[in-house]
C-alpha positions in Angstrom: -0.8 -14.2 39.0 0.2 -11.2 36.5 0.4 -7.4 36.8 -2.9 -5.5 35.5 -2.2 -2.3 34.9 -0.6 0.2 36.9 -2.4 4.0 37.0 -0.4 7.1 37.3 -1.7 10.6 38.4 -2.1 13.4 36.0 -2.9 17.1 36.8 -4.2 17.7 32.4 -5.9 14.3 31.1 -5.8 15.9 27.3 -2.0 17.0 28.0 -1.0 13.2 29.5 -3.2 11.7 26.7 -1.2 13.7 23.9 2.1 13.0 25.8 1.4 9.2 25.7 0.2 8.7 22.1 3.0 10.7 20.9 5.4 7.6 22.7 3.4 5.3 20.5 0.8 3.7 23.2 -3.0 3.1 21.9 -5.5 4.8 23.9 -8.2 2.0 24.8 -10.5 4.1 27.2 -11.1 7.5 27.1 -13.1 9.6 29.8 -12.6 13.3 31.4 -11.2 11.4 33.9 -9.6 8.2 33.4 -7.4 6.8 30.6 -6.3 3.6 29.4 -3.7 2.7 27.2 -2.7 -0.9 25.5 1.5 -0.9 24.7 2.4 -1.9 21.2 3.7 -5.4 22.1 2.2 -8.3 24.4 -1.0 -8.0 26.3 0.3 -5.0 29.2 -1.7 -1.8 29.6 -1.5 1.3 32.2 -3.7 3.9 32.8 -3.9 7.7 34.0 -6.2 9.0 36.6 -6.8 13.0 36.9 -6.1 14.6 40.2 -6.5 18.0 41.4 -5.0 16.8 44.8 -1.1 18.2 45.0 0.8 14.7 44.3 4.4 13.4 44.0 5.0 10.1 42.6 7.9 8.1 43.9 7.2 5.2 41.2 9.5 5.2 38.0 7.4 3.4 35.0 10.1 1.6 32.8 9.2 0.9 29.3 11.2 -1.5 26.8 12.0 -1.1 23.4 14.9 -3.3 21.7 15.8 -0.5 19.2 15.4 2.4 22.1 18.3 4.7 20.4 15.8 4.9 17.1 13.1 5.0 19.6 14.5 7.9 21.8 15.2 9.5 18.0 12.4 9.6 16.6 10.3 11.2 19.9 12.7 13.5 19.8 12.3 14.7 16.9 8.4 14.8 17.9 9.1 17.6 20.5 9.7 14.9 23.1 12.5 16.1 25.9 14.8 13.9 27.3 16.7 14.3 30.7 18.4 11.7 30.2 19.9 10.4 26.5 19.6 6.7 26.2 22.9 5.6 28.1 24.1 1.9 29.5 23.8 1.1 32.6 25.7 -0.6 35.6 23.2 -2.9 36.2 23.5 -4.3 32.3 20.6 -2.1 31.2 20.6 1.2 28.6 18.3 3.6 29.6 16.9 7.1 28.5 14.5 9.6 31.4 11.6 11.7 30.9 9.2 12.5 32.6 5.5 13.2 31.3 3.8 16.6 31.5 2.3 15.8 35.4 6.1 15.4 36.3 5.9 11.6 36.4 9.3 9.4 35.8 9.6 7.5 32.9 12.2 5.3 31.8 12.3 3.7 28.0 15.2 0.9 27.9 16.3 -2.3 26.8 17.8 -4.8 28.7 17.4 -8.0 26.7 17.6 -11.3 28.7 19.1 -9.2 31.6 15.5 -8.0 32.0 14.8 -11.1 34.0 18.1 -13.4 33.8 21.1 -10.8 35.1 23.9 -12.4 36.6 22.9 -12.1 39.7 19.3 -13.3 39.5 18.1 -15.3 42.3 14.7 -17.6 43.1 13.5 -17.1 46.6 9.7 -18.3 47.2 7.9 -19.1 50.6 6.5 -22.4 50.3 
């Protein structure tokens, strides 16, 4: 099995759109109402779905880029506001937080092979 997509709420679609093109993502469907986006690297997407309902996300969306100082950077200098600078982690991650103009949490980091092979990984299945 493999993740599709996962869709996050947005209050503006044109702000969100704007928001995520400016982090580099390619828009690959584009309606008043639902979005699409393809990431820059391997075959993962996510999409944005407007809402006029009064909503509060709980989900973080993490996205991973190896040179995420340059990355943080250069948005940045786009007009792109951090909470967060890009800073290392306990758990043998760096990260940097936004969040997206429908108050979403975002999280560009790298992690390198402690993405999926910390220290403490483990391999429980039911068979």
């Amino acid at each position: 099995m493999n993740l599709n997509q996962v869709t996050l709420p947005v209050r503006d679609m044109q702000q969100a759109c704007a928001f995520y093109l400016t982090l580099g993502f390619t828009q690959i469907v584009d309606t008043a109402h639902y979005a699409r986006f393809a990431c820059p690297e391997g075959d993962a997407t996510f999409s944005l779905s407007l809402t006029t309902a009064r909503f509060e996300n709980g989900a973080t969306i993490y996205f991973e880029h190896q040179a995420l100082d340059e990355w943080v950077a250069s948005l940045k200098l786009k007009g792109i506001v951090f909470e967060q600078e890009p800073t290392d982690q306990r758990f043998l991650w760096r990260e940097a937080l936004l969040f997206d103009p429908s108050g979403n949490k975002i999280k560009l980091y790298w992690a390198g092979d402690n993405r999926l092979n910390p220290p403490w990984r483990v391999e429980k299945r039911l068979t």
